[in-house]
C-alpha positions in Angstrom: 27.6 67.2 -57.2 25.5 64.1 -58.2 22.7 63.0 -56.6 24.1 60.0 -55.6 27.1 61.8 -53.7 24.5 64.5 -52.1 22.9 61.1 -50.8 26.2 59.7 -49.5 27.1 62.9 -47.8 24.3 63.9 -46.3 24.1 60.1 -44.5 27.6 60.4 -43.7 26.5 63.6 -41.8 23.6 62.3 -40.1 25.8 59.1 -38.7 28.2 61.9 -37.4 25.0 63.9 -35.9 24.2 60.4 -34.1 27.5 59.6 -33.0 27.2 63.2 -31.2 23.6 63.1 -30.0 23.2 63.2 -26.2 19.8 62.1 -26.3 18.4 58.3 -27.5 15.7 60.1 -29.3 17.7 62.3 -31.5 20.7 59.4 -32.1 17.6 57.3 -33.2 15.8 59.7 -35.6 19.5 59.8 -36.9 20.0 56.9 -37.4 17.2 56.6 -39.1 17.4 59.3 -41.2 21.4 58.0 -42.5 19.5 54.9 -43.5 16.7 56.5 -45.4 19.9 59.0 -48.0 21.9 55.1 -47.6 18.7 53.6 -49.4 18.4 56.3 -51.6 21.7 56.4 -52.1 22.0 52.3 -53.4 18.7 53.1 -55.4 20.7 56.0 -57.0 23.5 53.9 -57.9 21.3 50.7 -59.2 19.8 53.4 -61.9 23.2 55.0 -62.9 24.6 50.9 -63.1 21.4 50.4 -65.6 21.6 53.3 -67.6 25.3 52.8 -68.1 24.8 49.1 -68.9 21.6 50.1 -71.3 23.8 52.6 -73.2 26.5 49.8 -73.6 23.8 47.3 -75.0 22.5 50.1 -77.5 26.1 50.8 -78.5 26.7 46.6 -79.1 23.5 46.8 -81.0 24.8 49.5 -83.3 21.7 51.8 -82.0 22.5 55.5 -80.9 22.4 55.7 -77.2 
């Protein structure tokens, strides 16, 4: 498992803990917490986009990735 699906699951199961939370508190901190791995998640992907796109450059270049 990537990081970057770890990140996607993991605030996929704190949006399901909210959606079951009897108490505003703990919906909230869940909420909160599925937007925190969704950030990290987008950052994740951003880096894996630029790596991907840095490799393609070298390889246009004629450079070893």
């Amino acid at each position: 498992m990537t990081p970057l699906q770890m990140y996607i699951e993991r605030a996929a199961e704190c949006r399901r803990e909210a959606n079951s939370a009897n108490l505003a508190n703990v919906r909230d901190r869940c909420l909160g917490s599925a937007l925190a791995w969704e950030s990290m998640a987008d950052r994740a992907e951003q880096i894996e986009i630029y790596r991907v796109n840095e490799v393609q450059r070298k390889v246009e270049q004629g450079r070893r990735p």
